[in-house]
C-alpha positions as CSV (number, residue, x, y, z in Angstrom):
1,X,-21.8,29.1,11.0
2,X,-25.2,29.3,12.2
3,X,-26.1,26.3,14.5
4,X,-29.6,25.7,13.4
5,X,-28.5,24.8,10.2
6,X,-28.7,21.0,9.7
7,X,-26.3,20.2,7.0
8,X,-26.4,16.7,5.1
9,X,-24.2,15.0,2.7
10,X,-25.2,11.8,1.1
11,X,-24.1,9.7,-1.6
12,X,-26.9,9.9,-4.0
13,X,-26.4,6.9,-6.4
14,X,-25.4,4.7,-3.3
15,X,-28.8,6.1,-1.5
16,X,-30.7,5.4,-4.1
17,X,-29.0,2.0,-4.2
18,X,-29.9,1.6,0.0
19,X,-33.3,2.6,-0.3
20,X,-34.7,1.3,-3.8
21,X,-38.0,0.1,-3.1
22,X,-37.7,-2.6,-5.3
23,X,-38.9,-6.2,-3.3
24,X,-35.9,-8.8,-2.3
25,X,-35.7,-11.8,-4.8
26,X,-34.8,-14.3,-1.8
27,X,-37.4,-16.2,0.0
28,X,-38.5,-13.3,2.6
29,X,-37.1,-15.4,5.8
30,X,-33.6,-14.4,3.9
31,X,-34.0,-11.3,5.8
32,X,-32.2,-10.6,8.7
33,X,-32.1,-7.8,10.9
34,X,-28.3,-8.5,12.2
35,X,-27.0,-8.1,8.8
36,X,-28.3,-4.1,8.5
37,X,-25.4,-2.1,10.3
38,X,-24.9,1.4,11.0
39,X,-22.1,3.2,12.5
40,X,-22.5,6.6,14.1
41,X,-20.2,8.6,14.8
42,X,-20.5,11.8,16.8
43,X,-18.3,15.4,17.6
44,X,-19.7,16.5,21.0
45,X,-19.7,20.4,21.6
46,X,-20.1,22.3,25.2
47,X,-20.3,25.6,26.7
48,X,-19.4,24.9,30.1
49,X,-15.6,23.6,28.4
50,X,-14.5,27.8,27.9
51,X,-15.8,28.3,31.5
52,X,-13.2,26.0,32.6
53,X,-10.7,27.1,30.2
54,X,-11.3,31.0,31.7
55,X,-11.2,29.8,35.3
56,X,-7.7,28.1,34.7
57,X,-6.2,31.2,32.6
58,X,-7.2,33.9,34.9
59,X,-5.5,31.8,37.7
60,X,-1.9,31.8,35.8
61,X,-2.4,35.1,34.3
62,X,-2.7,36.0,38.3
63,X,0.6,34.3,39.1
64,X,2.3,35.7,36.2
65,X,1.8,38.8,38.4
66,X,5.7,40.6,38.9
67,X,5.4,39.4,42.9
68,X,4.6,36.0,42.0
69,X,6.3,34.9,38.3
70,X,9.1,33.0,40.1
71,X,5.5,31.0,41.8
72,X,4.3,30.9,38.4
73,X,7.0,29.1,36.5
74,X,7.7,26.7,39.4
75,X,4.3,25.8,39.0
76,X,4.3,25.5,35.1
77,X,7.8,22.9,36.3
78,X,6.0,20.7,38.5
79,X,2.6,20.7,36.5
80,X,4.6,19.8,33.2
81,X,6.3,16.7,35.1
82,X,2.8,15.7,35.9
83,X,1.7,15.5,32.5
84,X,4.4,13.6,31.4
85,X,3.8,11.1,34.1
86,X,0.2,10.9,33.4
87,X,1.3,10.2,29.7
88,X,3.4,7.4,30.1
89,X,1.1,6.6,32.8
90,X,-2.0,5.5,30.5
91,X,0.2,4.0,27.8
92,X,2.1,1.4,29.8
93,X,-1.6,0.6,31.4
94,X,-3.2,0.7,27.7
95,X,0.1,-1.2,26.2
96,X,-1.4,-4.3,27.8
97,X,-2.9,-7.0,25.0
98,X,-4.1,-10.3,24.8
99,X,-2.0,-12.8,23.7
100,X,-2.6,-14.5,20.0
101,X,-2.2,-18.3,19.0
102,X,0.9,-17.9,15.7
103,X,-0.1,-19.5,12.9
104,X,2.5,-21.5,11.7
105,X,3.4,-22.0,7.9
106,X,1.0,-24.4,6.5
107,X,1.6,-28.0,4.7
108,X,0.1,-28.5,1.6
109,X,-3.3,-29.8,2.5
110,X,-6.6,-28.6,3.3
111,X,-5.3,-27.9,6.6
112,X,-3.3,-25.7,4.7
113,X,-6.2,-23.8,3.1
114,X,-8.0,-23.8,6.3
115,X,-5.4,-22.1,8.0
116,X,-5.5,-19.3,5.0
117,X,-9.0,-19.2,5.6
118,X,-9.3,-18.6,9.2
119,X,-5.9,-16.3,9.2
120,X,-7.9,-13.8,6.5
121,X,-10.8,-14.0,9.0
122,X,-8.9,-12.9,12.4
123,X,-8.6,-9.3,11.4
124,X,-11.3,-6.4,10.9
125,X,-10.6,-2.4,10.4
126,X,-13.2,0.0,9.2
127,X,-12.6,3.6,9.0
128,X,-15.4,6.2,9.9
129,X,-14.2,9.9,8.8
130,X,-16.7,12.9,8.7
131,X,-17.3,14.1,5.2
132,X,-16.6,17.2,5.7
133,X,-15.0,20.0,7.9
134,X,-16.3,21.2,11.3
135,X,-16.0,25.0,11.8
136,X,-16.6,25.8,15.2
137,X,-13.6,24.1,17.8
138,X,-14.1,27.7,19.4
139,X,-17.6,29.4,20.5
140,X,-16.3,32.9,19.0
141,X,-13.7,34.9,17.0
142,X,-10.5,36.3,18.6
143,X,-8.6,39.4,19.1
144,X,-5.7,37.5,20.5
145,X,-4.0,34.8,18.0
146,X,-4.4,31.5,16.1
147,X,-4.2,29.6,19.2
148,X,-5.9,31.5,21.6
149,X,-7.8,28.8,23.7
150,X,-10.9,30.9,24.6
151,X,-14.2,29.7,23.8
152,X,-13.0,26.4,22.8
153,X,-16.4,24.3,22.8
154,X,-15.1,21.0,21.1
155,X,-15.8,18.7,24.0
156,X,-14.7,14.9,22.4
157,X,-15.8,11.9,20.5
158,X,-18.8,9.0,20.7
159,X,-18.7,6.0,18.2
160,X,-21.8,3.4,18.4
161,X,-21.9,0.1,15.6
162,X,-25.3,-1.7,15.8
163,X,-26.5,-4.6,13.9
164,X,-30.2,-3.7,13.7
165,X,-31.0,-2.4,16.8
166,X,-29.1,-4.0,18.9
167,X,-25.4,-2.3,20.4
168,X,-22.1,-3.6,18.7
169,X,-19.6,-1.0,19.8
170,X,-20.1,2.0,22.0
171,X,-17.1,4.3,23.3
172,X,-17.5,7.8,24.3
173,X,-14.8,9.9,25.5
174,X,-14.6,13.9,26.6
175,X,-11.9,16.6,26.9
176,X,-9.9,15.9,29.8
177,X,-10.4,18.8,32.3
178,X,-8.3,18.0,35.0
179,X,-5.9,20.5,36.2
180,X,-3.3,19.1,34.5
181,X,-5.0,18.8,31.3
182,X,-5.8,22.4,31.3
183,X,-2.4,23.6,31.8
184,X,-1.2,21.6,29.2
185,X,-4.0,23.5,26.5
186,X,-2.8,26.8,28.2
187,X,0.8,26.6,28.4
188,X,1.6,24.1,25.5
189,X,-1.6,24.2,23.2
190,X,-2.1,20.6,23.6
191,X,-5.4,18.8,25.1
192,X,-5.8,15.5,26.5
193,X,-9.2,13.2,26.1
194,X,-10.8,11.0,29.2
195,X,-12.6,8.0,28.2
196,X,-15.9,7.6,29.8
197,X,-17.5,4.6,28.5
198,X,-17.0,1.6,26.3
199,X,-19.6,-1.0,25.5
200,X,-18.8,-4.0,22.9
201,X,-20.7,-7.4,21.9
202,X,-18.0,-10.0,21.2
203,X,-21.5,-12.5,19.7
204,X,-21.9,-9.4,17.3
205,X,-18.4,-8.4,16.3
206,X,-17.2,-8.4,13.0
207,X,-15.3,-11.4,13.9
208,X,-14.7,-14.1,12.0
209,X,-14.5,-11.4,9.2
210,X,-15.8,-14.0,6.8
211,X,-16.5,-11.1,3.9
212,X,-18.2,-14.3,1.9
213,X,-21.3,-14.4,3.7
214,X,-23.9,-12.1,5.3
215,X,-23.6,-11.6,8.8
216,X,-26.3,-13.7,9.7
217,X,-24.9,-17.0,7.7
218,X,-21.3,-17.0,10.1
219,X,-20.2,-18.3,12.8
220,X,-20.1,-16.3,15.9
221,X,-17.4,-15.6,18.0
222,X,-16.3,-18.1,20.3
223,X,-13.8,-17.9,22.8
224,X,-13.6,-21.6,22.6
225,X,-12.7,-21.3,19.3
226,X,-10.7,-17.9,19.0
227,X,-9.1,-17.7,22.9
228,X,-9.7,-13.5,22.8
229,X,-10.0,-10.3,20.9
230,X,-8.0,-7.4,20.9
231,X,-10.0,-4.2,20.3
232,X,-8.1,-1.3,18.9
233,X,-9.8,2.5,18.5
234,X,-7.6,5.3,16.6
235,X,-8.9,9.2,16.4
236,X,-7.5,11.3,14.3
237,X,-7.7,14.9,14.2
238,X,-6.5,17.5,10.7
239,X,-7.4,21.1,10.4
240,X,-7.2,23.3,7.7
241,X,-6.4,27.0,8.1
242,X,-5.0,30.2,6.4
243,X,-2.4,32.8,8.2
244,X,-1.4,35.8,8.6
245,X,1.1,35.7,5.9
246,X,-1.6,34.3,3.6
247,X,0.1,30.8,4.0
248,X,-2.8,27.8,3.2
249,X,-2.5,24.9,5.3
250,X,-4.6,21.9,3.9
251,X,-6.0,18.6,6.0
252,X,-2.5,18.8,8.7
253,X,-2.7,16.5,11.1
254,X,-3.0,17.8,14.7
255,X,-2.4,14.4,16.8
256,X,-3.9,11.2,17.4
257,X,-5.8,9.4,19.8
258,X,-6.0,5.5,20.5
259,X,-7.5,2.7,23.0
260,X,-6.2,-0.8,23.2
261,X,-8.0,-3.0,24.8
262,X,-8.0,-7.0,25.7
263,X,-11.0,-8.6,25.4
264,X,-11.3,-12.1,27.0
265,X,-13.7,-14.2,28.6
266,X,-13.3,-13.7,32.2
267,X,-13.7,-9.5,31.4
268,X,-17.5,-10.3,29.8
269,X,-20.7,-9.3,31.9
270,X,-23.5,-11.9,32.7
271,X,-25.2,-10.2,29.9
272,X,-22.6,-11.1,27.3
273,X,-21.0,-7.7,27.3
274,X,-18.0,-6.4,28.4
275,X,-18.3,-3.0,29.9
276,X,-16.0,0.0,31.1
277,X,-17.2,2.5,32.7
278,X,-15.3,5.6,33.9
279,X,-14.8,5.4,37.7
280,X,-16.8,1.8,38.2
281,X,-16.3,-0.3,40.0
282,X,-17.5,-3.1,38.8
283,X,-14.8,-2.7,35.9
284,X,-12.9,-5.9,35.1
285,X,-10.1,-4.0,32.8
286,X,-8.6,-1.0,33.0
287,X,-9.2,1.2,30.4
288,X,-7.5,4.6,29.4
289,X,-7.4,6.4,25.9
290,X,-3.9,7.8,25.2
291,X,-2.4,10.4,22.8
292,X,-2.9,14.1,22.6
293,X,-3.2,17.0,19.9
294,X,-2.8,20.7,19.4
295,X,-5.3,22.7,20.0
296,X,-6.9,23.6,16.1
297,X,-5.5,26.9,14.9
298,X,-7.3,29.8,14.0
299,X,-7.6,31.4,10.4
300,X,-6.6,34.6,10.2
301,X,-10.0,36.6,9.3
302,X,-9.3,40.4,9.6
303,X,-12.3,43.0,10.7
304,X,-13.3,46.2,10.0
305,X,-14.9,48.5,12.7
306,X,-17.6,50.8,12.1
307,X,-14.8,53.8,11.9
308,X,-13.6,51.4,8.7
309,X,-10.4,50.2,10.8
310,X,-8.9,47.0,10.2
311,X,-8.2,44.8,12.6
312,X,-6.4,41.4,13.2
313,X,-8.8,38.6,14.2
314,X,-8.9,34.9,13.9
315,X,-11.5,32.2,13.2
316,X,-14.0,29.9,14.9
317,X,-11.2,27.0,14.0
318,X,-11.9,24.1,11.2
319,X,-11.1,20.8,11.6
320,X,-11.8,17.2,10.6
321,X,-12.1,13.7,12.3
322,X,-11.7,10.0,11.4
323,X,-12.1,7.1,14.2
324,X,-10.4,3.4,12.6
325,X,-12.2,0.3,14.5
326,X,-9.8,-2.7,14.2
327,X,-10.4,-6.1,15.9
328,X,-7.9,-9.0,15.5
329,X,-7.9,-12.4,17.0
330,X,-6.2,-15.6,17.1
331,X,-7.3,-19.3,18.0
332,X,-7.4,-21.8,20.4
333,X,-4.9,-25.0,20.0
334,X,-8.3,-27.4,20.7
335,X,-9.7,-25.2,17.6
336,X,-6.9,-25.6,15.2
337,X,-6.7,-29.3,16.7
338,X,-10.3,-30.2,15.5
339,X,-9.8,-28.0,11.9
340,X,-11.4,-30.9,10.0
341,X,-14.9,-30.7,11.7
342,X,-14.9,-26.4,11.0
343,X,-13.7,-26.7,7.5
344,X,-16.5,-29.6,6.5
345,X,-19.4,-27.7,8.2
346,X,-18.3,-24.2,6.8
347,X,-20.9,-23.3,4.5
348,X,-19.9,-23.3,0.6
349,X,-21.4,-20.3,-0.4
350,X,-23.7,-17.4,0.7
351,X,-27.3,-17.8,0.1
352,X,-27.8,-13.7,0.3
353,X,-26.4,-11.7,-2.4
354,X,-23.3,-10.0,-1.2
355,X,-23.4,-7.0,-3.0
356,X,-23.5,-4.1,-0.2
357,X,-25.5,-0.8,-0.8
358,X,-24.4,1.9,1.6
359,X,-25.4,5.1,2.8
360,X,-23.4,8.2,4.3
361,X,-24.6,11.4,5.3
362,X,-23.5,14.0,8.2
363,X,-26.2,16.4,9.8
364,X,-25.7,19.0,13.0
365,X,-28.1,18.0,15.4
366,X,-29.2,20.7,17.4
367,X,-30.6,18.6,20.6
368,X,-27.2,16.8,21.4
369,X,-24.9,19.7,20.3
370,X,-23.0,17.6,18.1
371,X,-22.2,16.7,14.3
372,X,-23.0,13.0,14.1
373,X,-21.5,11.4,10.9
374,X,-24.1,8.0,9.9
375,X,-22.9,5.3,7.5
376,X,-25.0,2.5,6.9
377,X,-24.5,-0.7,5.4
378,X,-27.3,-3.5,4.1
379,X,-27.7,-6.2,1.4
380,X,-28.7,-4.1,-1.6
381,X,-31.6,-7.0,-2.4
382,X,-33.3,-5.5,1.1
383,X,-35.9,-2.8,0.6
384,X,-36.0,0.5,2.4
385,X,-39.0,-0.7,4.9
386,X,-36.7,-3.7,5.6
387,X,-33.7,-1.6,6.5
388,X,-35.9,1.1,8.2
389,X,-37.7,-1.9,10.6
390,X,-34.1,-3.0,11.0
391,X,-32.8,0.2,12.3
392,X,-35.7,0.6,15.0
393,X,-38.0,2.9,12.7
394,X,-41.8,3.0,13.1
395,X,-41.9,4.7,9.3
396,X,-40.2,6.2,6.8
397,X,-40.9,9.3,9.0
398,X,-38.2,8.2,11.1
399,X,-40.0,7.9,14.8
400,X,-37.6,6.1,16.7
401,X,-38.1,2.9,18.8
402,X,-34.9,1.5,20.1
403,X,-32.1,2.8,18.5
404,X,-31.2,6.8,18.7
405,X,-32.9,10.0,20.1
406,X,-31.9,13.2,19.5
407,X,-28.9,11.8,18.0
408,X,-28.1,10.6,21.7
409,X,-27.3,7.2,22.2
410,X,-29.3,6.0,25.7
411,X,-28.9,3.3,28.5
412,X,-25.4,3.0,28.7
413,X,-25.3,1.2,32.1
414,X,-24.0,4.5,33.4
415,X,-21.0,7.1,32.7
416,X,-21.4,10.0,30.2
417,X,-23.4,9.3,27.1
418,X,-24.7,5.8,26.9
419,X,-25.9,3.2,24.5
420,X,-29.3,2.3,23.1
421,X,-31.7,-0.3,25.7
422,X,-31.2,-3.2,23.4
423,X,-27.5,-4.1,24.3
């Protein structure tokens, strides 16, 4: 695959949908910028990953030298145990949750529908997939096997959400290149990710999920109201290959990833932000992604030299990846003891057409090294200069002002990657 090649996917009736340039039949103030969102999210690639990778094999490939293999599986003993430490390690940390208000089973009454009401409401998933393969988890064909780990270049995930331009959601995490993460892609074709940074708005989550009403026209999250969030992120990684025996393998899953995190009051910035940054600290939680996944195989590819011999070889590796956002709260007993005064000022019904036009493409930007996979969301009455103002676009050129460049998120507060300014 060549890596200039800029490759883009969109729906076309739903784009057309997104960008019609017909004008909005509300009063213009029915616009809102908070109600355009767009998630983006991003397969980082880098070279110096296979340096690494080298450094670590020619070191056991040393000690598997016939004065020194005894060395070299007492050290594959003691370096396993330390994976599986580190393992269990970041999941009893990440196994920690905030603690949710039950709902109890409801009379019949209003209170009763108010209680279906706000129970619907406490939950929010969205899954974000790219639409199609990546080819390149390794920087170059091998001579050696389906799971030879040189020239691996796949180098983790980002994810940013933002309403308009302003940051939602960011989380960016890397391949783990500790020492025991290496040896565990070495000796067990299994890698590890590190997370590096995680940014999220609780006043522009997608809590309460009232799907009635335009973002602008709910109620924002109130830890008054709601007592704490509970912010879950799940990767998960397929591949699709051919072997040696001409055996198809079709969209397997390789492993999965997740991040649990507890979102309350006392963990939220000055700013209105909570924040985690890798090796801060200034962190007020403790944040770890956990999970791992094989290393994606090679297809078997085959080459002939300029003497017309064959030869066995094996692919650049294909894969596939989906990220699932889910946020779920619960409420406060001074909120469920005051449900009269919500349900009367709830409004009755939405004064912006709900009917959602969305856009989805994926594109290879060459700046960042990275496939970035956009979906973006917007009342279908808003026209393609709305959504573009929205987004922080000068023109339908696409010059950015606050949002992306290069496909790379900026101002995170620190840590790799970042977030854009207005956050």
């Amino acid at each position: 695959m060549k890596k200039t090649l800029i490759f883009t996917l969109t729906l076309m009736s739903v784009a057309t949908a997104l960008f019609a340039q017909k004008p909005s039949k509300g009063n213009p103030t029915d616009f809102h910028p908070t109600n355009v969102e767009k998630f983006d999210l991003k397969v980082q690639t880098s070279g110096s990953i296979a340096q690494k990778i080298a450094k670590a094999w020619e070191q056991q490939s040393d000690a598997l030298a016939s004065d020194n293999r005894g060395a070299f599986f007492d050290g594959l003993f003691a370096v396993s145990k330390g994976a599986a430490f580190g393992v269990l390690g970041q999941g009893g940390s990440a196994a920690v949750s905030a603690t949710f208000a039950t709902l109890t089973a409801a009379v019949k009454s209003k209170k009763a529908e108010w209680r279906k009401v706000v129970q619907k409401e406490s939950s929010y998933k969205k899954k974000l997939f790219m639409l199609e393969n990546i080819d390149d988890f390794y920087s170059n064909v091998s001579n050696a096997g389906a799971l030879d780990p040189s020239g691996l270049s796949f180098n983790g995930f980002a994810c940013l959400q933002q309403r308009g331009t302003d940051t939602v959601l960011y989380v960016s995490c890397s391949l783990d290149t500790s020492e025991v993460a290496l040896s565990r892609i070495i000796r067990h074709s299994k890698f590890q990710l590190h997370l590096d940074t995680l940014v999220f708005n609780p006043t522009l989550c997608n809590l309460p999920n009232d799907s009635a009403r335009c973002f602008s026209e709910r109620k924002p999250f109130s830890f008054a109201d709601r007592k704490s969030i509970s912010l879950g992120l799940d990767i998960e990684i397929t591949s699709s290959w051919i072997n040696q025996a001409i055996q198809m393998f079709d969209n397997v899953q390789l492993g999965r990833f997740s991040v649990s995190v507890p979102i309350i009051e006392s963990s939220i910035g000055t700013d209105g932000k909570f924040r985690y940054i890798s090796g801060a600290d200034s962190n007020a939680v403790d944040c770890h992604i956990t999970g791992d996944c094989f290393i994606v195989p090679r297809s078997y590819i085959g080459v002939r030299d300029e003497q017309g011999v064959y030869h066995d070889a094996w692919g650049t590796g294909q894969y596939r990846a989906s990220m699932t956002i889910t946020e779920t709260c619960g409420i406060t007993k001074e909120f469920e003891k005051n449900w009269k005064a919500d349900w009367k000022c709830r409004p009755k019904r939405s004064t912006i057409g709900q009917d959602m036009a969305r856009s989805l493409k994926q594109v290879w930007n060459q700046n960042s090294k990275s496939w970035i996979c956009s979906l973006t969301e917007a009342p279908i009455a808003y026209t393609k200069q709305q959504i573009i103002s929205a987004l922080g676009f000068a023109d339908q050129t696409g010059s950015p002002q606050g949002g992306q460049q290069n496909g790379a998120p900026t101002g995170a507060g620190g840590g790799k990657g970042g977030a854009p300014k207005k956050q």
